[in-house]
C-alpha positions in Angstrom: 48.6 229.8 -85.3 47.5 225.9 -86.1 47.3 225.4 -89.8 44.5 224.8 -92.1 46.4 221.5 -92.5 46.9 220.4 -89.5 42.9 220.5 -88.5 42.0 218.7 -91.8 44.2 216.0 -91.5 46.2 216.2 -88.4 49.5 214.1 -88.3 48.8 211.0 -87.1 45.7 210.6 -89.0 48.0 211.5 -92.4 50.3 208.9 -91.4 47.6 206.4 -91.0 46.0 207.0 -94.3 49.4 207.1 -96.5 49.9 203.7 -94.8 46.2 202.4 -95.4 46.9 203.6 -99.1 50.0 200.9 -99.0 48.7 197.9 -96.8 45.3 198.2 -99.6 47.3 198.9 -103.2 50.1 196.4 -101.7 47.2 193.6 -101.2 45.2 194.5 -104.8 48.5 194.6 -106.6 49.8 191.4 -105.3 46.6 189.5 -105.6 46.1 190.9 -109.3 49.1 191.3 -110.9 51.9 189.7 -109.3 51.9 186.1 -110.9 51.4 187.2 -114.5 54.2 189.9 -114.6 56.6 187.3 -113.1 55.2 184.4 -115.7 57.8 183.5 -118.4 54.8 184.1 -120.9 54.8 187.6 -120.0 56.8 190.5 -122.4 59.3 192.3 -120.7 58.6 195.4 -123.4 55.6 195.8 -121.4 56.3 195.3 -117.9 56.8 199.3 -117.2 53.4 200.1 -118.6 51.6 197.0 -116.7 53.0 197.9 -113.6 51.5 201.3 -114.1 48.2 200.7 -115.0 47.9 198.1 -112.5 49.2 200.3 -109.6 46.8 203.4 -110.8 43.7 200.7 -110.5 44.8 199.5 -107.2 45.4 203.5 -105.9 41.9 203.6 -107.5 39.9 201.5 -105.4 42.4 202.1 -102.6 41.0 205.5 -102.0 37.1 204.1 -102.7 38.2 202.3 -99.9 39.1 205.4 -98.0 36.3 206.9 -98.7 33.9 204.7 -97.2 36.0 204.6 -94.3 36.1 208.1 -94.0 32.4 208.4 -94.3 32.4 205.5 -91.7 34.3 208.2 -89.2 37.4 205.6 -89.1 39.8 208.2 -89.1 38.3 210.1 -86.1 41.0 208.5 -83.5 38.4 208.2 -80.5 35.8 205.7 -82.8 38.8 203.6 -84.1 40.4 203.0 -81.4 37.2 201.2 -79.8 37.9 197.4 -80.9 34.7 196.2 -80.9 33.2 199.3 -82.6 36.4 199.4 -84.8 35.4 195.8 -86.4 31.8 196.8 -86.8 32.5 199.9 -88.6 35.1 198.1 -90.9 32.1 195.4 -91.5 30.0 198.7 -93.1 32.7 200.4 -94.9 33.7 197.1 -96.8 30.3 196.8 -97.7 30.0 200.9 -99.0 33.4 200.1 -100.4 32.3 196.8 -102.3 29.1 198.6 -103.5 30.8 202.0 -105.2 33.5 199.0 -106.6 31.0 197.5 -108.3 29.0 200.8 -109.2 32.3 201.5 -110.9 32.8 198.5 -112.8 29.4 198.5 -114.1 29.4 202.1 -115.3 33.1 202.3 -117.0 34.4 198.9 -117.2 37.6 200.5 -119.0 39.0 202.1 -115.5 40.3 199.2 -114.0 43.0 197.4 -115.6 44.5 194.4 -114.0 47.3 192.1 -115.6 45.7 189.2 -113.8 42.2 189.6 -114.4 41.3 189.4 -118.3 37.9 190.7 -118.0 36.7 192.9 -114.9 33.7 192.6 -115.1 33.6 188.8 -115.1 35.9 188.2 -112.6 34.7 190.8 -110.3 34.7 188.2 -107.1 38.2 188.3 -107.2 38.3 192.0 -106.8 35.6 191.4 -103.9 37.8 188.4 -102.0 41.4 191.0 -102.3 38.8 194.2 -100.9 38.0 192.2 -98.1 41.6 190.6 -97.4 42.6 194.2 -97.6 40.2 195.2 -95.2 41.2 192.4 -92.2 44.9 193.6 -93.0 43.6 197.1 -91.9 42.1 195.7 -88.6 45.5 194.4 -87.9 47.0 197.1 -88.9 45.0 199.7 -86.8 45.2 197.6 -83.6 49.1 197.8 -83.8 49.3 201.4 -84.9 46.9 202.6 -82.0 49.3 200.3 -79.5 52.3 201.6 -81.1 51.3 205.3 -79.9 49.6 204.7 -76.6 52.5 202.3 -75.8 55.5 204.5 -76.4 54.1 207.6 -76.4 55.1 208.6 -79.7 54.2 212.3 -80.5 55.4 215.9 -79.6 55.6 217.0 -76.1 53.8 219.7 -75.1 54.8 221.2 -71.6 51.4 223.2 -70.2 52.5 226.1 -68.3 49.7 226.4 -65.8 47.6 224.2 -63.1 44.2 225.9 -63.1 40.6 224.8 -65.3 42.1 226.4 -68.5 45.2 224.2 -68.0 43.6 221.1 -67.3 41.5 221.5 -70.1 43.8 221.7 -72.7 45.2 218.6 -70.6 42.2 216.8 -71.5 41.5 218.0 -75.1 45.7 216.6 -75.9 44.5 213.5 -74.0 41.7 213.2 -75.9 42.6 214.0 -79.4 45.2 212.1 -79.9 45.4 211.7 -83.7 46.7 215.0 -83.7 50.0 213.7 -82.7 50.5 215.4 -78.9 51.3 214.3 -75.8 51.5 215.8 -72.2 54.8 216.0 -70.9 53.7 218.0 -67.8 52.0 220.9 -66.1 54.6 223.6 -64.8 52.7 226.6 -62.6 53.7 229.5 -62.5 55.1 230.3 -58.8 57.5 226.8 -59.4 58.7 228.8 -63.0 59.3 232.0 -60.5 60.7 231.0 -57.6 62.7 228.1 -56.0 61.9 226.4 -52.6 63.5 229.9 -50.8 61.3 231.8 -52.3 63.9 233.8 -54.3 63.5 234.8 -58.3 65.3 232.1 -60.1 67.8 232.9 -62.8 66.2 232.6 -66.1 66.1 229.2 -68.1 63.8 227.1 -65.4 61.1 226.4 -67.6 63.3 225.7 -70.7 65.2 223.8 -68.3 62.0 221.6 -67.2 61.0 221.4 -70.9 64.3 220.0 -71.7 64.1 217.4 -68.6 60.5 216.3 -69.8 61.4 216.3 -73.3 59.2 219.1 -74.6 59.5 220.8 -77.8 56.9 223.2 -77.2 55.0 225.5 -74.3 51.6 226.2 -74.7 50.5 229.0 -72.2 47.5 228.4 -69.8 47.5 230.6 -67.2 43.9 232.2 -65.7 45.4 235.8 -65.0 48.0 237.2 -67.0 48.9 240.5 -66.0 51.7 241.1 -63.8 52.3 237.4 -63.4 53.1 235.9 -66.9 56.7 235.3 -67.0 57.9 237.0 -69.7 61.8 236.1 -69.3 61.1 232.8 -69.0 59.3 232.3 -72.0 62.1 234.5 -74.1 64.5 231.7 -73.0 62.3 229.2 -74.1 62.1 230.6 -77.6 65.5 231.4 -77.7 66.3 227.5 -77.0 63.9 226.4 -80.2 61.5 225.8 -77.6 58.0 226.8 -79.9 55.9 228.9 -77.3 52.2 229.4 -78.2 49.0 230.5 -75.9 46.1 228.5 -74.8 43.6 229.5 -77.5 46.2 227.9 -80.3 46.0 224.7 -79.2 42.8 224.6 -78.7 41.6 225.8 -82.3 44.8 223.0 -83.8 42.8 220.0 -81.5 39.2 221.1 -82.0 39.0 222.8 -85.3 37.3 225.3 -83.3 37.5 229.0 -80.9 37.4 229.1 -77.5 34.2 232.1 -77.9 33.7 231.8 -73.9 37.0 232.7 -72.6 38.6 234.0 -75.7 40.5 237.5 -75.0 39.7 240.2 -77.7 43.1 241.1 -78.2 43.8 237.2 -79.4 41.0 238.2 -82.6 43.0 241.9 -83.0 46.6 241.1 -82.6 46.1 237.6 -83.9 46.4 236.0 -87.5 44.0 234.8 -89.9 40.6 236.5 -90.9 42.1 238.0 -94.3 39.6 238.8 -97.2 41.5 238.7 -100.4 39.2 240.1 -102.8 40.7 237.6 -105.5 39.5 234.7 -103.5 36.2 236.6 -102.9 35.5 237.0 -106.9 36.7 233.3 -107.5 34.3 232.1 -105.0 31.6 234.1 -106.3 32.1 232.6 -109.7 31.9 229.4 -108.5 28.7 229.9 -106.2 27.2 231.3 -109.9 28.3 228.1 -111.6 27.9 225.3 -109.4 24.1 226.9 -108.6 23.2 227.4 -112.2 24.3 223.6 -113.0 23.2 222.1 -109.8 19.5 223.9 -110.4 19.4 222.3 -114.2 20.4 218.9 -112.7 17.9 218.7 -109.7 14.9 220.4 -111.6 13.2 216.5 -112.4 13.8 215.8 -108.5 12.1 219.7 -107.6 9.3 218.7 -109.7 8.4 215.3 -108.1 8.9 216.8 -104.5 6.5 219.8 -105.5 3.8 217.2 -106.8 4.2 215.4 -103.4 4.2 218.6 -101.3 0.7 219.4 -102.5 -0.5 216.1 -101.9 0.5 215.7 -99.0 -0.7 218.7 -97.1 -2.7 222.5 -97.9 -0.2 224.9 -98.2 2.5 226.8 -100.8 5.2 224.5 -102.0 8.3 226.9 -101.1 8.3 228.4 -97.7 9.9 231.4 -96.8 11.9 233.1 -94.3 13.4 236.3 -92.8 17.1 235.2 -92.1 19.8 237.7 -91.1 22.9 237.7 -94.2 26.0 239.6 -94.4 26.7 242.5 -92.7 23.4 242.0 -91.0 21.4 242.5 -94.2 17.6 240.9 -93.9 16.9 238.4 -96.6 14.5 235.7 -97.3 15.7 232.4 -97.4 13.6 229.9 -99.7 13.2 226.4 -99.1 11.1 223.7 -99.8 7.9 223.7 -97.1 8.6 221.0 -95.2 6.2 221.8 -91.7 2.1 222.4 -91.6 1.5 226.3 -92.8 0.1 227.2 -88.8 3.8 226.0 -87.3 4.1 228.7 -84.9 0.7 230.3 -84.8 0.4 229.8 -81.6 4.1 229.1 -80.1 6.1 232.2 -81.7 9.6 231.7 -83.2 11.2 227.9 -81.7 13.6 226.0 -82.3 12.8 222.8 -84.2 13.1 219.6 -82.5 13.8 215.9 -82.9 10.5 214.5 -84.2 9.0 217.6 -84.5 5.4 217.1 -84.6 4.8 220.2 -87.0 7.2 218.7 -89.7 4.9 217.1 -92.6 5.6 213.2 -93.5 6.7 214.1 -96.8 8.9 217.1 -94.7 10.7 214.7 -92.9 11.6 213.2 -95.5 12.9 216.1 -97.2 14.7 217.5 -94.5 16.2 213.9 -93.7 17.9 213.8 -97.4 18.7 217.8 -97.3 16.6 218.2 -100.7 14.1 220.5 -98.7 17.5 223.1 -99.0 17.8 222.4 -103.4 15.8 226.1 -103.5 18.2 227.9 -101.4 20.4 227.9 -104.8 18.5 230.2 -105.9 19.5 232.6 -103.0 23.2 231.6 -103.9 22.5 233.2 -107.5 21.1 236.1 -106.4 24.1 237.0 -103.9 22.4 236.6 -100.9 24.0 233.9 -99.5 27.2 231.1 -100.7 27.6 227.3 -101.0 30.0 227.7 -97.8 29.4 229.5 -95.0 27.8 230.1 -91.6 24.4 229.3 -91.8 22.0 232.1 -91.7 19.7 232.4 -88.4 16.3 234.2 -87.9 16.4 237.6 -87.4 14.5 237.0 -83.3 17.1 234.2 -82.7 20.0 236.7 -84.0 19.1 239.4 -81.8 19.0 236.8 -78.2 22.3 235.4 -79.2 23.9 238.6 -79.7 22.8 239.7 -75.9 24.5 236.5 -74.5 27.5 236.8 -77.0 29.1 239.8 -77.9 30.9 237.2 -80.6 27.8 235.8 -82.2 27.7 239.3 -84.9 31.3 238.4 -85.9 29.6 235.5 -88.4 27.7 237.9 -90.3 31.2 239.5 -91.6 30.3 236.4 -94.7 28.2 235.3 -96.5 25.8 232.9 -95.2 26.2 229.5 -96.8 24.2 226.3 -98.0 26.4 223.9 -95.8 29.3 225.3 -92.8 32.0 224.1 -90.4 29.4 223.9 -88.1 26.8 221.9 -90.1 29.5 219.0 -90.6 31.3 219.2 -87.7 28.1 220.2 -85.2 24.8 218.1 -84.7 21.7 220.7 -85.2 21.5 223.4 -82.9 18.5 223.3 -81.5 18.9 225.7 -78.5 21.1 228.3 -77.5 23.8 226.8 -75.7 23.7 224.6 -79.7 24.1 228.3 -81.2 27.0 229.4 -79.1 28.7 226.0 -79.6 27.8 226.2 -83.2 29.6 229.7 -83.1 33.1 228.4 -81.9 33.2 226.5 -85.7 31.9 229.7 -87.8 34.5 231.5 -86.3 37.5 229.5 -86.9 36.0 229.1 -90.8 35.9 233.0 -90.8 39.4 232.9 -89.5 41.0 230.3 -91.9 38.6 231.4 -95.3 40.4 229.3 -98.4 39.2 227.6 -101.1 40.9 224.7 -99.8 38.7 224.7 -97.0 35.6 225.1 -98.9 36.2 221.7 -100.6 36.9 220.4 -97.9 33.9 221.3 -96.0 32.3 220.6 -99.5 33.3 217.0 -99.3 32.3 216.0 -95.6 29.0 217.7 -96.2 28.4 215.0 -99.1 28.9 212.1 -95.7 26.5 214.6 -93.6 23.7 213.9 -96.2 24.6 210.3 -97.6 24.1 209.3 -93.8 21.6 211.9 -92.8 23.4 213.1 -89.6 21.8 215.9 -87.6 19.1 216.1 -89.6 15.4 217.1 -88.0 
């Protein structure tokens, strides 16, 4: 089973942000501190302390840095590696960066400390020139490291054993994601594992034999039919020579942070790891759902009433809609929201989807929904138990019921609580149909299957980038 890890930050994209962290403290630190802890003026009683505060600034605005690059999608490997959208990205995160820098300064002049710079705040240009040098160091940078790994190939190889559409798919997705730090070493099938050019049963070892001669380290299983024909000996010998053997669905779920809902085998969700309910965990999240709701209703009450004033004016109507939405364990609820579309929506059409530039939404909805603010009531949901911060998001009790007909899968997400923001919502555009549903599907499962707080912040943090830049929003 892939680990939580290794979806959140996959290999390759771990090393490239521990070096980012150097090449960006290494340029701060030399550019502010270096010449004044090497001066003969300076006391060597406090070099040890210096060099401390100094490196804790840099890391500081090091991982502002990161952060705007991150919310700039720089570490998904398929944007980076475009040169031309590479150096226009880096152009908008140095500007982010620059922005929450100075934010920073402004608001608590006291957290940067720099032997070179006597006063912050007045010398902030310096702090601007270093950002930026620091930022054409990590065009550099990336353009080598990408080279470095499409040159020489450097990453686990993964021998596929199978020729057929599964196979070739997990070809592709390894091709594809390469941040995750795989490479192809070859497709085996499984009448060439079986059977030499004769036509007589070969003595075990072949495929570890061919994973040894290609270099793989591990055999990921991909064939269409399984019974009667899946070599069972083979693999043994594989595992007993270190080889790590894992099955198609694995792989997929460690590239795509996702499950393979269309052709996944029920045995893979029964025999499998993953979807454990401690009930620790449970009460701990339901403590913080009470918490976070409680403050985050006290914080956005100014911003609720504005938006309330503005909902009247702007069209005839109630200012919070509401909304039959199927919860846990199938339980009917009613979602509340902000209204956000004309009170006769579907008079006429019935239950639909929304759609980009939906002509129903209100001008001050659109708004609303852009920002995510029109979602500030569903807290209120979260208190009363109804639904989480994290989790799938709940669906209308008409959709629920056509999606379970195409799916037998689709009632699996309703083993949680629905949440405010998901894997899907962060990793998914907005569904907006049903093959959008079943797509959206693939993510809730895999959160269901890897629940941990860990993930929750995580999913907690990308959410913030989903509404900062308003993606999928409609």
């Amino acid at each position: 089973m892939p680990t939580l890890r290794e979806q959140i930050i996959p290999r390759r994209k771990l090393m490239l942000i521990a070096s980012e962290t150097i090449i960006l403290v290494a340029v701060l630190f030399v550019g502010t501190s270096i010449p004044p802890l090497t001066s003969r003026d300076f006391s060597p009683d406090l070099f040890g302390e210096e060099v401390l505060r100094g490196l804790l600034s840099c890391l500081t605005i090091a991982l502002l840095c990161q952060v705007s690059l991150s919310y700039n999608d720089l570490y998904d490997w398929r944007v980076s590696q475009n040169r031309a959208e590479l150096s226009h990205r880096l152009l908008h995160s140095a500007g982010y960066a620059l922005v929450m820098i100075a934010a920073v300064v402004m608001l608590v002049p006291s957290l940067f400390y720099f032997p070179g710079l006597l006063d912050v705040s007045a010398e902030t240009w310096k702090l601007i020139v270093l950002v930026l040098v620091g930022f054409v160091a990590l065009f550099g940078w990336r353009a080598g490291f990408h080279w470095f790994f499409y040159k020489w190939n450097f990453g686990e190889r993964v021998l596929i054993l199978g020729t057929g559409p599964r196979a070739r798919e997990i070809e592709e997705l390894i091709r594809t994601h390469s941040m995750a730090g795989f490479e192809v070493a070859g497709m085996a099938s499984e009448s060439t594992v079986r059977a030499n050019e004769d036509g007589d049963v070969q003595k075990p070892g072949a495929l570890a034999e061919l994973a040894a001669q290609t270099g793989a380290v591990r055999v990921v299983v991909a064939l269409e039919e399984r019974r009667g024909t899946l070599p069972v000996t083979e693999l043994l010998a594989c595992r007993m020579a270190g080889i790590t053997v894992e099955e198609t669905e694995t792989m997929y779920e460690r590239l795509t942070g996702k499950i393979a809902v269309t052709s996944l085998r029920p045995s893979y969700l029964i025999f499998g790891t993953g979807f454990a309910k401690h009930p620790i965990a449970g009460a701990i999240k339901r403590v913080i759902d009470i918490v976070v709701a409680s403050i985050g209703l006290v914080l956005a009450s100014p911003i609720c009433l504005v938006v309330a004033i503005l909902i009247k004016l702007d069209s005839k109507g109630p200012i919070l809609f509401t909304q039959e939405r199927v919860g846990q364990d199938g339980e009917i609820f009613h979602v509340m929201k902000f209204r956000t579309m004309r009170t006769d929506a579907e008079r006429d059409s019935g239950p639909v989807w929304a759609q980009q530039n939906d002509a129903r939404v209100t001008r001050i909805g659109r708004f609303l929904r852009v920002t995510r603010i029109d979602e500030i009531p569903q807290m209120l949901n979260v208190l009363t138990g109804h639904m989480s911060f994290v989790g799938p998001r709940p669906e209308r009790p008409y959709f629920v019921a056509e999606l379970e007909k195409r799916n037998p899968y689709y009632m699996l997400r309703h083993t949680v609580k629905p949440g405010l923001t998901g894997w899907a919502q962060v990793m998914h555009h907005y569904g907006a149909s049903y093959e959008d549903a079943v797509e959206k599907l693939r993510y809730d499962l895999y959160y269901i299957k890897n629940l941990s707080p860990l993930f929750d912040l995580n999913i907690i943090m990308r959410t913030g980038g989903v509404v900062l830049f308003g993606k999928g929003a409609r």
